[in-house]
N, C-alpha and C positions, 0 to 999 in steps of 0.2 A: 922259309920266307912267308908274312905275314901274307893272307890275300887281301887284293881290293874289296871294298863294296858290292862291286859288279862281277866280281869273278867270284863272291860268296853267292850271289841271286841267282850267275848259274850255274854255280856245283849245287845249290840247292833243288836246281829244275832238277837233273839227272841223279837227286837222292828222293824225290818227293813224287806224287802222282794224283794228279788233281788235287793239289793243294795239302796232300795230305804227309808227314814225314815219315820217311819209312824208316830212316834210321836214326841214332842221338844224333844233336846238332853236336856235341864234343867231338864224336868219332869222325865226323864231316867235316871239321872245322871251321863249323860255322855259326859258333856259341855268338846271341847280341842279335843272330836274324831272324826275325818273325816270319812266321809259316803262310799266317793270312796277311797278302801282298798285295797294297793295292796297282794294280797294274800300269797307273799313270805316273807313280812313284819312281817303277822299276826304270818307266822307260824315261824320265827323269837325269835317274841314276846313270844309265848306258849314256845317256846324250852328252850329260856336264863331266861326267869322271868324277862323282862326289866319294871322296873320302871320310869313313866316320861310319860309325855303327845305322842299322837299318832305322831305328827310332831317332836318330836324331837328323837324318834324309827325310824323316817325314816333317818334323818340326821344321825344320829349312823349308822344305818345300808350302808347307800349310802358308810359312810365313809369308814367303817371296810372290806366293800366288794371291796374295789377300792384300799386298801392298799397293799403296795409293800409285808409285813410283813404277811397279812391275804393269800396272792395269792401264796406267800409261802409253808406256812402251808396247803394251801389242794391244791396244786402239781400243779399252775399255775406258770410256768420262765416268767423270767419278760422279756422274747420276747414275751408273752402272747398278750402286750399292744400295739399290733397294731394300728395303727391308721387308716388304711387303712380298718381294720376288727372291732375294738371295739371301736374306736373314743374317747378313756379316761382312766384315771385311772394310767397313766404312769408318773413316776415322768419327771419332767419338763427338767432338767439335760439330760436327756435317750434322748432329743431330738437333741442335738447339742451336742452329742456323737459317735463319728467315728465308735470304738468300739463294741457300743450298735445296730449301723444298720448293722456289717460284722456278730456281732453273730446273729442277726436276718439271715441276708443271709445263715446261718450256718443252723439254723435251719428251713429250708423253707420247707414245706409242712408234718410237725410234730405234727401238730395239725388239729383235726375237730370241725369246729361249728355246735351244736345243732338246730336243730329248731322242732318248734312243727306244722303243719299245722290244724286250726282249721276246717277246709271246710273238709278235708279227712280222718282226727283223728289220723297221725300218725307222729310220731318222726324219720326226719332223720338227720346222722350228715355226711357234706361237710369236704372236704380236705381242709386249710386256706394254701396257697400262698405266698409268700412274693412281690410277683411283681417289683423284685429288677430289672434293666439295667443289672450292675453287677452280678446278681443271676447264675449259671452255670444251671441251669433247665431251669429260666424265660425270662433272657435275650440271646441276640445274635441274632440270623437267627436263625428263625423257632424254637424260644423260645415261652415263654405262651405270655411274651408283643409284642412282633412282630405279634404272632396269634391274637392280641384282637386289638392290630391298623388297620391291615387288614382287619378284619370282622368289625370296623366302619365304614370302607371305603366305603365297600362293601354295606353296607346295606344302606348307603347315594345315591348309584348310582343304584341299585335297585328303590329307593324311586321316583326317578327320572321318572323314567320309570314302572311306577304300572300297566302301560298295560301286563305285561306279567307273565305267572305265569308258575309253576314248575321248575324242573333241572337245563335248561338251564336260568333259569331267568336273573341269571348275566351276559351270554354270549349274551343273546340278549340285555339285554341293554348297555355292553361295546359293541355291535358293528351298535349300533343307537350314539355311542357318540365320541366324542375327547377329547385330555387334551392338555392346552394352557399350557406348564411346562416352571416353569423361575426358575432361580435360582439365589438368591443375595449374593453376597459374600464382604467378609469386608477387606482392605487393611490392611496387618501384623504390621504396626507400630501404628495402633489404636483400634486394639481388647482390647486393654487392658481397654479401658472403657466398655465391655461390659462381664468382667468376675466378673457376677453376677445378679440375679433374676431378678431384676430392667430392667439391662442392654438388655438381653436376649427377654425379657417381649416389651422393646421399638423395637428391633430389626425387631420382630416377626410383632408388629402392625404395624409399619409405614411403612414392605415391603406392607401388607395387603390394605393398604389406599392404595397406589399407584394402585395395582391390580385392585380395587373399581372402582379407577377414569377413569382408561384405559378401564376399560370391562364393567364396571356397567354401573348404570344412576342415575339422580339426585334422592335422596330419600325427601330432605327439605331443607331449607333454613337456615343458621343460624344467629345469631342476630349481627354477628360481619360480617355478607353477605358473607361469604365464605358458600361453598356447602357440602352437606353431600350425598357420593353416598352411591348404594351397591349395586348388584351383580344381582338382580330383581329375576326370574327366575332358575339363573344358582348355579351352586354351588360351590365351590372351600373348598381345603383342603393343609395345610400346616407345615411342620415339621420345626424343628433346627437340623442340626448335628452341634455336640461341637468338633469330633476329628476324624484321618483319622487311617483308620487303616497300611497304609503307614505310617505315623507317630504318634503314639499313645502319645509320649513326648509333642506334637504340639500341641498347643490351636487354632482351624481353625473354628468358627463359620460360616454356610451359612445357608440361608435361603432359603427353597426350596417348591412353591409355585405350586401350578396346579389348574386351572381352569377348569371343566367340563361341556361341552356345547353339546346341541342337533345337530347332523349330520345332517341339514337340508340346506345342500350347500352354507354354508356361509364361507367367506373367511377365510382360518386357517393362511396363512403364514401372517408375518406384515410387513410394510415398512421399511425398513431402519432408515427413520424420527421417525416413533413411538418408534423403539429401543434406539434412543439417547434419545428421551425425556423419556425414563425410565430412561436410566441411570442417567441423569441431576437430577431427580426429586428423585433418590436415593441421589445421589452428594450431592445436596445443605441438604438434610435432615443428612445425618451424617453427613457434616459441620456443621450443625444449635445442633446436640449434641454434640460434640466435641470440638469442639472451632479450628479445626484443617482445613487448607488449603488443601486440595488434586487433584490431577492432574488429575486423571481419576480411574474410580472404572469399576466394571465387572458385568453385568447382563446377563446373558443367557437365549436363546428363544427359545425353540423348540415345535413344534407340533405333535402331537403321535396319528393314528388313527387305529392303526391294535389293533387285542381285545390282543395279546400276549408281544408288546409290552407295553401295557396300563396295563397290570398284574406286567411287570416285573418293569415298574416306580412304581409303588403301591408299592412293596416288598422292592425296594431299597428305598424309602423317608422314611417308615416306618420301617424300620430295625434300634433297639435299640443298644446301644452298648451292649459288654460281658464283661465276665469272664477274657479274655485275656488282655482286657485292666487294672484288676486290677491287675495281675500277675505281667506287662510291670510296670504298676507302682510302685508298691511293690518294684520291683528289681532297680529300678533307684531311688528312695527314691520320689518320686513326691508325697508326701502328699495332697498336696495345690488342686490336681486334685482330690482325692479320695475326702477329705473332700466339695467340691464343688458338685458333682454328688451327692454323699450320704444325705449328711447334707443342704448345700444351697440350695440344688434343689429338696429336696425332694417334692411331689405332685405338680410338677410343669408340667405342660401340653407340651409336647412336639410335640401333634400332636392336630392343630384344626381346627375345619370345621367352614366356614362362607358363609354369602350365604341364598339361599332357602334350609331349612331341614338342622339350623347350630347346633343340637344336636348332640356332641361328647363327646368320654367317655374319661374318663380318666384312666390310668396304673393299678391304685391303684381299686381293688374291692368292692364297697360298702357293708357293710351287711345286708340291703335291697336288694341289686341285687344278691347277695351269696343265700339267700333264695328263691329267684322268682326261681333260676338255678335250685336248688333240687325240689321245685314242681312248675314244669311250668304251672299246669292247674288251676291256681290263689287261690284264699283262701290268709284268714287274716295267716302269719306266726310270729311262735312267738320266738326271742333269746330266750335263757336259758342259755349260757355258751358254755366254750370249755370242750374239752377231750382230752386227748392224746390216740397215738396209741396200745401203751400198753394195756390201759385201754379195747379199742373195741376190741381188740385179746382176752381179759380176758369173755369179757361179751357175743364175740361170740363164743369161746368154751362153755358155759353154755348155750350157744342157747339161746340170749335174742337178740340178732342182726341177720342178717343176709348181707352179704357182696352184694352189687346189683354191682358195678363195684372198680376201686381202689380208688376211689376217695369219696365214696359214701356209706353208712352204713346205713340202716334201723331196729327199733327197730321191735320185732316181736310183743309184744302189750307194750301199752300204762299204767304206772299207776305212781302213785303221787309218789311211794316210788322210782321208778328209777330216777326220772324227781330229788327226790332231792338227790341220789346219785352221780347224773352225775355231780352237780354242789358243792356237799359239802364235801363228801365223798371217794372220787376216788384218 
């Protein structure tokens, strides 16, 4: 008589030991089951009575748990399907839905991710984020995206200067440094080739090559004999604003670039000559996209060496837009701008670092680095799921949580049956 699924999983326990087969799966028969099992699968399998080979319990299962319909039924909103947090599982539609990303903004920070640390043995669950521009919490001035451009900034000019360490770290090293800050801007009657990902994307790189060629030095040679620089040593970091808040109606793209370099008495101001051959070398390159003649474009050059002004340029290149700007639009019907921000530009990098030390983060929060945040002192962490808030108000009145700050929830102990509460149950 043929076995079930579930009576193959556990003659396989009593042929196998920690995972590993001691005997053929033929002689067991148990040809079709995989050895590496993921445990949520098995117990799956035990709960429904799934009939059908191990491989295709996981495809059912992948499927049933990723549906709009299942996420439903045990109290996932289909804001659930973050991308920035769960990376799947959201129908395709949700993506290139205006709608679907304001109710997301809607419900921004409603949810907590689970994790399990195995290094420490305990379950906590994180506050999830929306990381919207738009967001009234995340976006604006001295919102959560303004605070997380900052502190990449920050930690790249630190980097810089690893000689120093405690408090003042950063003030010693902004005041061993300087910023070479330019700024390129695009004449008003050819924005309109650059309102969109692409566009933006080219804006961003080719002010960057020009920086390169100005400040860097040769890195190689390439096969058509044109040169490849970069930056050697130094490090530079660079933004897009898309709108002013003078004019929020206004599509105003500029490129706003800074170079960081050691204060070791080298010349900051530049010549006159070097400024026009910036500019020229902007000129001919938005000609050379555009297909358009122009008369004269705008680059700006300033150098910045006090540690308070070198803060306040930080704050302002990195300052995301707000809330205000989608009100201004709402009220003036400016769709075209909403869906642009929201939808075209979603995970698009607005701020990046090239250079020496050119890791930069982007907006959007990994759920690798959501987990590193709740236990910093490393260990393998493991997803399991969200929760809503509800739910941890419920299970901390029963004292099975305890509250460590607002953002932040720890389980008081560890056991299988909460672990499949939180995910199936709740």
């Amino acid at each position: 008589m043929a076995l079930c699924l579930a009576e193959k999983l556990e003659h396989l326990d009593r042929h196998c030991k920690d995972g590993l087969c001691l005997s053929r799966p033929s002689k067991a028969g148990l040809k079709g089951v995989h050895f590496n099992r993921r445990p949520e699968i098995v117990s799956w399998v035990h709960k429904t009575g799934f009939e059908g080979s191990y491989s295709k319990a996981e495809k059912y299962y992948t499927a049933i748990y990723n549906s709009y319909a299942y996420r439903q039924k045990v109290g996932y909103p289909p804001y659930l399907e973050l991308e920035s947090i769960s990376g799947g599982g959201r129908k395709k539609s949700h993506g290139k839905s205006v709608d679907y990303e304001l109710y997301r903004i809607s419900q921004c920070g409603s949810l907590f991710a689970s994790f399990l640390n195995q290094k420490v043995g305990k379950v906590r669950h994180k506050r999830c984020y929306c990381m919207k521009q738009l967001c009234p919490g995340c976006g604006g001035e001295g919102g959560r995206v303004h605070k997380r451009r900052k502190y990449s900034i920050y930690t790249k000019i630190e980097s810089l200067n690893s000689g120093y360490k405690g408090n003042d770290k950063l003030e010693n090293s902004l005041s061993k440094s300087f910023f070479r800050s330019h700024t390129f801007t695009i004449p008003e009657h050819i924005r309109c080739f650059f309102y969109d990902r692409s566009g933006l994307n080219w804006l961003m790189e080719s002010a960057k090559l020009i920086i390169e060629k100005y400040y860097g030095e040769i890195i190689c040679k390439k096969k058509n004999r044109e040169y490849k620089y970069g930056l050697g040593d130094k490090t530079g970091f660079m933004t897009v604003h898309l709108f002013s808040e003078k004019q929020p109606d206004k599509f105003n793209p500029h490129i706003n670039i800074d170079v960081i370099e050691n204060d070791d008495g080298r010349l900051k101001k530049i010549s006159p000559d070097t400024l026009s051959k910036l500019k020229l070398a902007w000129k001919e390159k938005l000609e050379r996209y555009t297909g358009v003649e122009l008369d004269e474009v705008s680059v700006e050059y300033h150098y910045i060496d006090k540690v308070n002004q070198m803060k306040h340029r930080i704050k302002y290149v990195t300052r995301p837009l707000n809330s205000s700007f989608l009100s201004e639009w709402k009220k003036n019907k400016k769709n075209r701008f909403i869906k642009m921000v929201l939808v075209d530009l979603k995970k698009f990098r607005h701020l990046r670092v090239f250079g020496k030390h050119v890791k930069s983060m982007p907006d959007e929060i990994s759920i690798k680095e959501l987990g590193e945040s709740v236990f910093p002192g490393g260990g393998k962490n493991e997803f399991f799921g969200f929760v809503t808030q509800g739910h941890l108000n419920s299970l901390e009145f029963e004292k099975r949580v305890i509250k460590i700050d607002d953002d932040t929830y720890e389980n008081i102990e560890v056991d299988v049956g909460l672990k499949k509460c939180l995910i199936y149950n709740y």
